[in-house]
N, C-alpha and C positions, 0 to 999 in steps of 0.2 A: 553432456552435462553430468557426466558420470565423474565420479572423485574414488579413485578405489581406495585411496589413503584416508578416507572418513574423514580428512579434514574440513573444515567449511572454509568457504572461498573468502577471500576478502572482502568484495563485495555484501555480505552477509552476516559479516561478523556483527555480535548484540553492540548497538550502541550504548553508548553509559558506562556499561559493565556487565561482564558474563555474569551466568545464573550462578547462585551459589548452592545450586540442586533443590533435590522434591523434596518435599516436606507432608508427608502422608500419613494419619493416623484414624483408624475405624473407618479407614475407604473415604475419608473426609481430606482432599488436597489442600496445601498454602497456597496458593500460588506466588512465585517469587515475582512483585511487581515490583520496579525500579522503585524505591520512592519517591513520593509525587508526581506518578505516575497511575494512569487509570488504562494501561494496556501492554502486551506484550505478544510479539511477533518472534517465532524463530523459525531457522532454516535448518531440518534436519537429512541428514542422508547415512545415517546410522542404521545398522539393523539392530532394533532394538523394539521390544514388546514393553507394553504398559500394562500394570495391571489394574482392575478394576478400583476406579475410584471416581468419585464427586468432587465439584466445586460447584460453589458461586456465580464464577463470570459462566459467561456466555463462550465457546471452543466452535470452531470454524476448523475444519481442515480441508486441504487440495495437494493433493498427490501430484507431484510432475513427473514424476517416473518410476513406475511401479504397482503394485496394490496394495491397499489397509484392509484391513476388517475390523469392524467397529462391534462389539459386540453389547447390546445392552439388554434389561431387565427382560423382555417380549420380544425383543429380535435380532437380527445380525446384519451388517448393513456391508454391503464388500462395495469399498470405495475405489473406481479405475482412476485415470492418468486424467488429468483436468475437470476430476469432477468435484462435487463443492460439498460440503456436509458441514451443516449445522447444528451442534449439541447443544439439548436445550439445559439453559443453569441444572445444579443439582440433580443432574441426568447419571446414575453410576450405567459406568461402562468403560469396556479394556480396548486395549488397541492391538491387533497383531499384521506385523508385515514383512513382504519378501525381503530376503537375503541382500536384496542389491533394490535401491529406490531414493526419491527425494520427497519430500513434501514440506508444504507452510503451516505449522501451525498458529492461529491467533487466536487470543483470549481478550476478553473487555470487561471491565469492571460494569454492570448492571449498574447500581446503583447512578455512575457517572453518566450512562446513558438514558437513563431514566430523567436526568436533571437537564439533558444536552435537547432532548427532542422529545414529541410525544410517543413513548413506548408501546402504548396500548396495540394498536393495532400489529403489530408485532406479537407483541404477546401473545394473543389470539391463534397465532400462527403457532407458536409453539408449544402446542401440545404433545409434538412425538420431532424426534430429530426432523430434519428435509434436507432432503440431497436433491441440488438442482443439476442438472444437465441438458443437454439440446432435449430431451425429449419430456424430460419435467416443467420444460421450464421452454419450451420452442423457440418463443417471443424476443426474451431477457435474457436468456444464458450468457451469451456473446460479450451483455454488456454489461454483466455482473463481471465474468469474469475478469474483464478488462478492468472493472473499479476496484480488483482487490490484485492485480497488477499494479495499479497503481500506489495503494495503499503502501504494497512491498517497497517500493520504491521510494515513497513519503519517512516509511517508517527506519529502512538502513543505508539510502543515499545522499549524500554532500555533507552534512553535519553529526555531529554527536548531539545532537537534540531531537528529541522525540516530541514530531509533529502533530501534535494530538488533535489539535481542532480542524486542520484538513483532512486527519485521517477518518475522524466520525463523520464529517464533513462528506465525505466518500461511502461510509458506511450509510448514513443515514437515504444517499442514493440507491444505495444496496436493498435496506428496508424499504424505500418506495417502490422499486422495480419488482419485487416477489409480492406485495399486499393492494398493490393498486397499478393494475396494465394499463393504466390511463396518466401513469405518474410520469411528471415534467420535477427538472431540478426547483422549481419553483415553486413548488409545492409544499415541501417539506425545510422549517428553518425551525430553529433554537425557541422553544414557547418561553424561554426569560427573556422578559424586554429587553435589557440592556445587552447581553449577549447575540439578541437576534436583530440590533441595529446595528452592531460590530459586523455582524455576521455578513449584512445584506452588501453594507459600506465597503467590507473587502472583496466579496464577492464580484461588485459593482467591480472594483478595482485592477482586480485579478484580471477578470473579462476583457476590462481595458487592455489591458501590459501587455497580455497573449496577441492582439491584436498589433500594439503600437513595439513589440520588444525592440526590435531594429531601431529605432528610434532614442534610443540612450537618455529617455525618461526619465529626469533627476530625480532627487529623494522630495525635492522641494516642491514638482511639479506634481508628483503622486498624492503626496501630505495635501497640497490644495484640493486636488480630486474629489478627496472624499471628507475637507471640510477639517482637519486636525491640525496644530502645530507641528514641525519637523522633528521633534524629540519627543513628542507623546505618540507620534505614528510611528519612529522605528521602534519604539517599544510594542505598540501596538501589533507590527507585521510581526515582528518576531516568533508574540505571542499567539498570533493567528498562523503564520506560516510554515514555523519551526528553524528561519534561516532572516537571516540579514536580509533586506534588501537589493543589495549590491547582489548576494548568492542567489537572489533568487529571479535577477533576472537572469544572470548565468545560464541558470539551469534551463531559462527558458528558450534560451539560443541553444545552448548544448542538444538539447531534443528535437530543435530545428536541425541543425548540424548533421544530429545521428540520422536522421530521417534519407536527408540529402544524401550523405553517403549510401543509406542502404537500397535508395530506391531510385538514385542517379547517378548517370558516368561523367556528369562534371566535374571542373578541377577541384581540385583544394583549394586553390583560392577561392574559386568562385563558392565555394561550401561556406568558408570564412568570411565573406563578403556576403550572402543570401542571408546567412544569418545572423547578422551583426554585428560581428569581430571586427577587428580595425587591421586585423593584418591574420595572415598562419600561425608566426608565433604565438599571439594569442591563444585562439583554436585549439594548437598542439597543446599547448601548457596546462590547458585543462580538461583534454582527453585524455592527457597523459596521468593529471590528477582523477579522474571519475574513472577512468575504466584503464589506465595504465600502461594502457601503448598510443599508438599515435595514430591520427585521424586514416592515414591509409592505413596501419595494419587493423584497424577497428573494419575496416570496406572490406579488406580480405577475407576477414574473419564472416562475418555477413556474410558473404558469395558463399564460402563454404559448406557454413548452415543451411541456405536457401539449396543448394546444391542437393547436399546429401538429403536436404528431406526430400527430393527429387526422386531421387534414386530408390 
């Protein structure tokens, strides 16, 4: 995963629009959020130090290869290769890291999350940064990590639209699993009525499709589902999902697909067929578009990796 040209991969690249830089004065940051936007995800692999500064939103970061040091007011936090740190708002603090590294960082606008779900108990929580790892966090780690894997994925794959309400959506699982070891996704929805009836209705919905994807689920059959007209619901997913309909069952085949390939020696066809393509062409055409090569060099690729972490 290493890029020694500092470029960032395709994959990665800011949707919208690159940053148009910091904006830092009296250690007080701008943060350049798209606008109409309440978040921002990037992928760095630069060697590059930050120097001590504050903001607002809420800062997340996860090293994938390498180490950070996080330095703040009362102490120094050396962050290793998958592990999670949370800066609490208006936290001053610098960053410094090795020569050669990758890491996520995300920022949230407070305010918008504040409005999205009940914060408080969060709050409570940060009092001083938290770094979760297996041994902070035994329980959970595994499947925080995984929801801000996802998140990555919500936030720079299939569209130039930034998916906000699955990504808090995600986050706000995130908030459950660190402030309550008894939290179910069911726990935790939107305290504004009307957003947390949208919320339940797509959720319901989603549940369904993951279920029924193979089954080529019209726009018209979905829209009854959850009780909407067919042209107030694609507005509706859009706005909930970040992706058309049509993309978004895609996407739900494409992850059946990639799965198949990485964890089966069946054919291609049958990977195109298990997941509900109508043919390979298919298949091809939009592994070709999501990850750029074609369903078997995507397998190769796979072995590889599995391979060398082997070794």
């Amino acid at each position: 995963m290493q890029f020694k040209d500092n470029t960032v991969p395709g994959n990665y690249q800011q949707p919208i629009r690159n940053f148009v830089g910091r904006i830092v004065s009296d250690f007080v940051e701008e943060v350049d959020f798209v606008p109409n936007s309440n978040l921002r995800i990037w992928y760095n692999n630069k060697a590059e130090d930050y120097p001590a500064h504050r903001h607002s939103s809420l800062e997340i970061a996860i090293p994938m290869e390498g180490k950070y040091k996080y330095v703040f007011d009362d102490r120094t936090v050396i962050l290793n290769e998958k592990e999670i740190l949370i800066v609490p708002p208006n936290s001053l603090h610098k960053i410094t890291g090795t020569h050669t590294g990758i890491r996520f960082i995300y920022l949230f606008k407070i305010d918008f999350m504040k409005s999205f779900f009940d914060y408080s108990d969060f709050e409570n929580l940060l009092k001083e940064p938290v770094i979760i790892n297996s041994e902070t966090y035994p329980d959970t780690y595994n499947k925080i990590y995984e929801k801000f894997m996802e998140i990555n994925n919500l936030y720079f794959f299939y569209t130039t639209t930034i998916k906000e309400i699955p990504i808090f959506s995600a986050l706000m699982s995130v908030i459950g699993l660190l402030v309550k070891p008894e939290y179910t996704e069911d726990m935790i929805v939107p305290p504004n009525a009307k957003q947390r009836e949208v919320y339940i209705k797509f959720k319901n919905l989603t549940e369904w499709l993951n279920l029924h994807y193979q089954d080529d689920i019209t726009m018209d059959e979905a829209a009854n589902f959850i009780g909407y007209s067919k042209y107030h619901f694609a507005r509706l997913f859009k706005e909930y999902s970040g992706m058309t309909y049509c993309d978004y069952q895609v996407s739900l085949k494409m992850k059946c697909a990639a799965g198949l390939l990485a964890d089966t020696d069946i054919s291609i066809a049958d990977v195109a067929f298990k997941s509900g393509f109508n043919n390979i062409t298919s298949l091809s055409r939009n592994f070709q578009k999501l990850y750029n090569c074609s369903p078997s060099v995507y397998r190769n690729r796979i072995r590889r990796k599995k391979a060398s972490q082997r070794s």
